[in-house]
C-alpha positions, -999 to +999 in steps of 0.1 A: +653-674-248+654-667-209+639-631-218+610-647-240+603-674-215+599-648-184+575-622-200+555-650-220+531-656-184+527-623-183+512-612-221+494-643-218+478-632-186+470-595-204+457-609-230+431-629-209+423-603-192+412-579-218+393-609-232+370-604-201+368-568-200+353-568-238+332-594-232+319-579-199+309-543-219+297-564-247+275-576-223+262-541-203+258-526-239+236-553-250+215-550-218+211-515-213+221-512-178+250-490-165+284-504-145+272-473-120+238-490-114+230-494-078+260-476-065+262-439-052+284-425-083+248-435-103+253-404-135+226-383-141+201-383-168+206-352-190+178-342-209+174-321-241+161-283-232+139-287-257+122-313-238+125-301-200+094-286-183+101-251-174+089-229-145+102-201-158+080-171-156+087-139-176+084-103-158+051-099-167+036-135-159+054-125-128+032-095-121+002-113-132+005-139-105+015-108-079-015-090-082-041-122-086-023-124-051-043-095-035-068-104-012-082-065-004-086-033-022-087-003-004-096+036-007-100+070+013-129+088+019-128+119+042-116+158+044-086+183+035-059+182+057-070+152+078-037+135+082-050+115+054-010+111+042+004+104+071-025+071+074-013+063+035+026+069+040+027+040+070+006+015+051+026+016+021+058+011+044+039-024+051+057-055+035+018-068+022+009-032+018+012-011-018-008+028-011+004+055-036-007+091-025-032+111-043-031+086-074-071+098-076-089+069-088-122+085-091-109+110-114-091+089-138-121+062-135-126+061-175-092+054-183-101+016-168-129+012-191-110+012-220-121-013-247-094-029-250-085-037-218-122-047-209-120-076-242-088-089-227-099-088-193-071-067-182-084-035-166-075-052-129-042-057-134-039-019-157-050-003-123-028-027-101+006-018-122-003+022-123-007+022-080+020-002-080+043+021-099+031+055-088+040+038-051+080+032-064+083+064-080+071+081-045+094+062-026+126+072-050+117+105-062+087+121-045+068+128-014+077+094+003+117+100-007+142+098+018+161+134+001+129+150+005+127+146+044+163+150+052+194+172+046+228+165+039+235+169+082+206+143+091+184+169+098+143+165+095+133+197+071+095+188+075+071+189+103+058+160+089+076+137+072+061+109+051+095+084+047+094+057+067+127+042+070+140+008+073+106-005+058+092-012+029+076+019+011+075+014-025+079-022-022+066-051-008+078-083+007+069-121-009+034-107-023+011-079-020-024-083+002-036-052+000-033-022-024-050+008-034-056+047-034-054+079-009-071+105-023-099+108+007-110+143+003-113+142-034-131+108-041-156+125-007-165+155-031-167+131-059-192+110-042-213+142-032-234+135-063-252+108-053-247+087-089-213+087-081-218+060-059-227+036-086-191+040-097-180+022-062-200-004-071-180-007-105-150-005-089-158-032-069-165-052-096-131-048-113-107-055-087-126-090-084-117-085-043-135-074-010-135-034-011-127-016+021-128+020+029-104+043+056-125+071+070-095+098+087-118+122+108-107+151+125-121+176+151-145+192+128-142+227+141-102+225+127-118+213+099-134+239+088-112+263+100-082+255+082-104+249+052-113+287+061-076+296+058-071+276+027-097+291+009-086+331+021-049+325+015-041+328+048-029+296+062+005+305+060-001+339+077-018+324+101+014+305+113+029+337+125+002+345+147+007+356+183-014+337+210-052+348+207-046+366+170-072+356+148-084+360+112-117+376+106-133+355+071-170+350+078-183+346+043-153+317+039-159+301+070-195+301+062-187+284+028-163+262+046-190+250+069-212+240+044-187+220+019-178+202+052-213+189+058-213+184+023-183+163+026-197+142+058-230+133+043-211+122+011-187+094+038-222+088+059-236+074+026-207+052+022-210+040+055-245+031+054-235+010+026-204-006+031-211-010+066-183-031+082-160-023+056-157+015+066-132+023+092-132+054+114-096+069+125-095+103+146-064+119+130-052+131+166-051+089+172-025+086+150+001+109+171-014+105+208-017+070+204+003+052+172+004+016+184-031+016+190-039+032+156-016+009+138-032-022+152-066-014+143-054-006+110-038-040+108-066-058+120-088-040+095-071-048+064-061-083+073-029-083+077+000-090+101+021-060+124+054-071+129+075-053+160+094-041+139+067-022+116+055-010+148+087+005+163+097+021+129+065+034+119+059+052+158+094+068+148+074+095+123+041+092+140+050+122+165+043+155+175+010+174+186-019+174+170-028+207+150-057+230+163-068+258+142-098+268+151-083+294+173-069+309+143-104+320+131-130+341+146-165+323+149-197+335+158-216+319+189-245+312+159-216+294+140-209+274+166-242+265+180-253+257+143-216+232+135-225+216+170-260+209+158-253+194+126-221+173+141-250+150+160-262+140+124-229+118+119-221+092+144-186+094+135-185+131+152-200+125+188-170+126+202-161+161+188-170+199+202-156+229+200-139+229+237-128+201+235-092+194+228-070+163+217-060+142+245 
C-alpha cells in the first residue's frame, strides 16, 4: 500500500503530461506550421530534382557561351620570316588571348561554308573550336611545347623559342577576348588577287565581331634577302659564312624583289580598307624594345597587360635582330630600284639599306 500510494502522484503527473504533448502536435499538424518556426534550427525545404531549376551547363553549352564571349577576331598579314611567330607565340600566352600558328584560315576558307553548319548557324563557333584546339595541341605537343624548347639539363636548343612559360599558352583564363590566326605571309599572297579580298569581308561576317589585322614588317632589304636564300637553298650555308662572304643569286633576288612588292601592295590594300584596324609592328621592336611592343599590342586588341605577362613574355623576347642582306650580293641598280619602290608604302619610310636596327 505505502509503495502504491508513493508512485501514484507521479503516473498521474505522466500521464497529464503526455495528454498535453498530443494535444499540442495535434494542434501544429492541424495548422501547418513547424515547432522550429521562428527559431534558428528552422529545417530546410527539400525539393524533388525533378522540380529544381538547374544551371547546369553541359561541355558544349559551355563552349558555346565561351566563344559568344569574344569581343575581337584577329589575323596576320605580312612577309616570310618576319618574326610573325614570335608576335603569335606571346599573344596566345595571354590569359584573354587564343592565337594558334599557321592554322591558315584563308586556305581552309570553304570548309566554313559547309551547308550544314551555315543552316544551323554554327560556322562561328566550327572556326572558334578548330583555333581553340589547334592552340592546345601546340602548347602540349608542338611548336609552343615546353620539350621542344628545352633539354633534359635546362638548356634552350632554339635560338628562338616560342614557349612562354608560366603563362597561359594553350589556354585562357575566365573567358577568351580575342582569338584568331597567324598565317601573315600566306593569307598576304592570298590576298594578291585582288577578289580575294571579298573573302575578308566574309570573314568578317561570320565571326559576328570587330576584325583586326597585325602587320609584322621588317627591314625590307632582309626581306628579300633571306627570301633570296630561301628560294636558292642556301640559308643554311649562308650561316657559316665568314664576315663579308656573300652569295651571288641575282635571278633569285630579282624574283625575290618582285614577290616582296607583290606582297606589300597586297597588306597596303588591306590597310586602305581596314584603316584603324591594321597595326604596324617593326619585327626588330619586338627584341630592342619588348615592353613597348607588348603594350601597343595590348592596347590594340583591347585587352589588359598584367606585370606579370610583361616580365614573362620579355624573358623570350631577346637577342639581336637578324640582318641578311649582307649575306647576298646586290647590285647598286638593285638597290636604287628597292629604295624607290619602298616610298610607295608608308609602312617602309623608316627602312634603307644602311640603315641598321637600333
Amino acid at each position: 500500500m505505502l509503495l502504491r500510494r508513493k508512485w501514484f502522484p507521479l503516473l498521474f503527473t505522466g500521464l497529464l503530461a503526455s495528454s498535453f504533448l498530443a494535444l499540442y502536435f495535434v494542434k501544429v499538424e492541424n495548422s501547418g506550421s513547424s515547432i522550429f518556426e521562428d527559431t534558428s534550427c528552422k529545417q530546410p525545404t527539400i525539393h524533388s530534382k525533378e522540380n529544381a531549376e538547374s544551371h547546369f551547363l553541359s561541355p558544349a553549352e559551355e563552349l558555346f557561351k565561351l566563344y559568344d564571349g569574344v569581343e575581337t577576331f584577329v589575323m596576320f598579314i605580312g612577309y616570310q620570316r618576319s618574326s610573325h611567330s614570335l608576335v603569335g607565340a606571346i599573344l596566345d600566352a595571354h590569359p584573354e588571348i587564343i592565337i594558334p600558328s599557321e592554322f591558315d584560315l584563308m586556305t581552309r576558307w570553304k570548309k566554313y561554308q559547309a551547308p550544314e553548319l551555315i543552316q544551323n548557324n554554327l560556322q562561328k563557333y566550327a572556326l572558334f573550336y578548330d583555333l581553340h584546339r589547334l592552340s592546345m595541341k601546340q602548347a602540349m605537343f608542338g611548336i609552343r611545347a615546353n620539350f621542344n624548347n628545352t633539354k633534359p639539363t635546362g638548356e634552350s636548343t632554339a635560338k628562338y623559342t616560342y614557349h612562354v612559360p608560366g603563362l597561359w599558352q594553350g589556354g585562357y583564363q575566365n573567358k577568351i577576348k580575342v582569338i584568331g590566326d597567324k598565317k601573315g605571309g600566306v593569307t598576304s599572297g592570298i590576298l594578291m588577287d585582288p577578289r580575294s579580298m571579298s573573302e575578308l569581308g566574309e570573314i568578317s561576317q561570320l565571326v559576328q565581331v570587330p576584325m583586326k589585322f597585325i602587320h609584322v614588317t621588317r627591314n625590307p632589304f632582309d626581306n628579300i634577302a633571306t627570301m633570296t636564300l630561301l628560294k636558292s637553298c642556301s640559308r643554311n650555308a649562308a650561316k657559316e659564312f665568314e664576315a663579308g662572304e656573300k652569295i651571288n643569286r641575282k635571278n633569285y633576288l630579282e624574283r625575290s624583289i618582285g614577290q616582296y612588292f607583290e606582297l606589300a601592295a597586297s597588306n597596303q590594300r588591306v590597310r586602305e580598307r581596314y584603316s584603324d584596324a591594321v597595326l604596324d609592328i617593326p619585327a626588330h621592336e619586338t627584341v630592342l624594345r619588348p615592353r613597348e611592343t607588348l603594350q601597343r599590342l595590348c592596347d590594340f586588341l583591347g585587352v589588359t597587360c598584367s606585370h606579370d605577362y610583361f616580365e614573362k613574355c620579355s624573358k623570350v623576347m631577346f637577342g639581336i635582330p637578324s640582318v641578311t642582306r649582307d649575306k647576298v650580293v646586290w647590285t647598286d641598280e638593285q638597290i636604287k630600284r628597292v629604295t624607290e619602290m619602298m616610298k610607295s608604302y608608308p609602312f617602309l619610310k623608316d627602312y634603307s639599306f644602311d640603315k641598321y636596327p637600333s
